[in-house]
C-alpha positions as CSV (number, residue, x, y, z in Angstrom):
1,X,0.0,0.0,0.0
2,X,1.3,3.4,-1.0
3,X,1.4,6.0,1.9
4,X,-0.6,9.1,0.8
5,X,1.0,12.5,1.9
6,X,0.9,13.4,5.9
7,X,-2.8,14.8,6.8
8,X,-3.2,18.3,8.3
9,X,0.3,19.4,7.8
10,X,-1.3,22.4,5.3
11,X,-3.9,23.3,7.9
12,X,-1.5,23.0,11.5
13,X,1.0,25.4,9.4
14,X,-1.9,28.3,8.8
15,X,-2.9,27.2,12.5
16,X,0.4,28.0,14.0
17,X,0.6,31.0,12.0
18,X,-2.5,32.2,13.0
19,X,-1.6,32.0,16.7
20,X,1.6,33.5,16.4
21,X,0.2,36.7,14.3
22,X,-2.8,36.9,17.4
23,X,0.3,36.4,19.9
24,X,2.4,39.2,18.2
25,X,-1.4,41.4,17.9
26,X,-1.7,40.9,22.0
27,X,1.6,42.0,22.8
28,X,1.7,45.0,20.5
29,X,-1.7,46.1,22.2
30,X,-0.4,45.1,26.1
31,X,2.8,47.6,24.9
32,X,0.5,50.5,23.7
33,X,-1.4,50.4,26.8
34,X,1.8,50.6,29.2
35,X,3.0,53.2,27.0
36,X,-0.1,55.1,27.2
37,X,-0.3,54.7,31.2
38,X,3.7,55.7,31.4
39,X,2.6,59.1,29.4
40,X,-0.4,59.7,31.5
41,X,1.1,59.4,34.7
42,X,4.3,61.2,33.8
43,X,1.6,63.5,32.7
44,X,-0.6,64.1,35.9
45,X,2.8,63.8,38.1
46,X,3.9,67.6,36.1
47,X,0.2,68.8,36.8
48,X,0.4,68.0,40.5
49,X,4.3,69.3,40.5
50,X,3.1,72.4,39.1
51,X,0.2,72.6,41.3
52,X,2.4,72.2,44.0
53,X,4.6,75.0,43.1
54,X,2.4,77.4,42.5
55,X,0.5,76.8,45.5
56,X,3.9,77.7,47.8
């Protein structure tokens, strides 16, 4: 009997693929949004500095 080609190989490749792109998609976003907190509290930490000062 003559052993037809390996099943699923085609379909696990795109699989893996697939996962790695949504892996790479989750990590970009989780970056942005520690990015985006880093700004904001940098930001509200010169408001309240500046507050501060002119308060004195």
């Amino acid at each position: 009997m003559a052993k037809g080609s390996e099943k699923n190989t085609k379909n696990k490749a795109l699989h893996t693929k697939l996962l790695n792109r949504k892996k790479a998609k989750l990590q970009e976003e989780k970056a942005a949004k520690a990015l985006r907190l880093k700004t904001l509290v940098t930001k509200m930490n010169q408001q309240k500095n500046s507050s501060e000062t002119n308060a004195d």
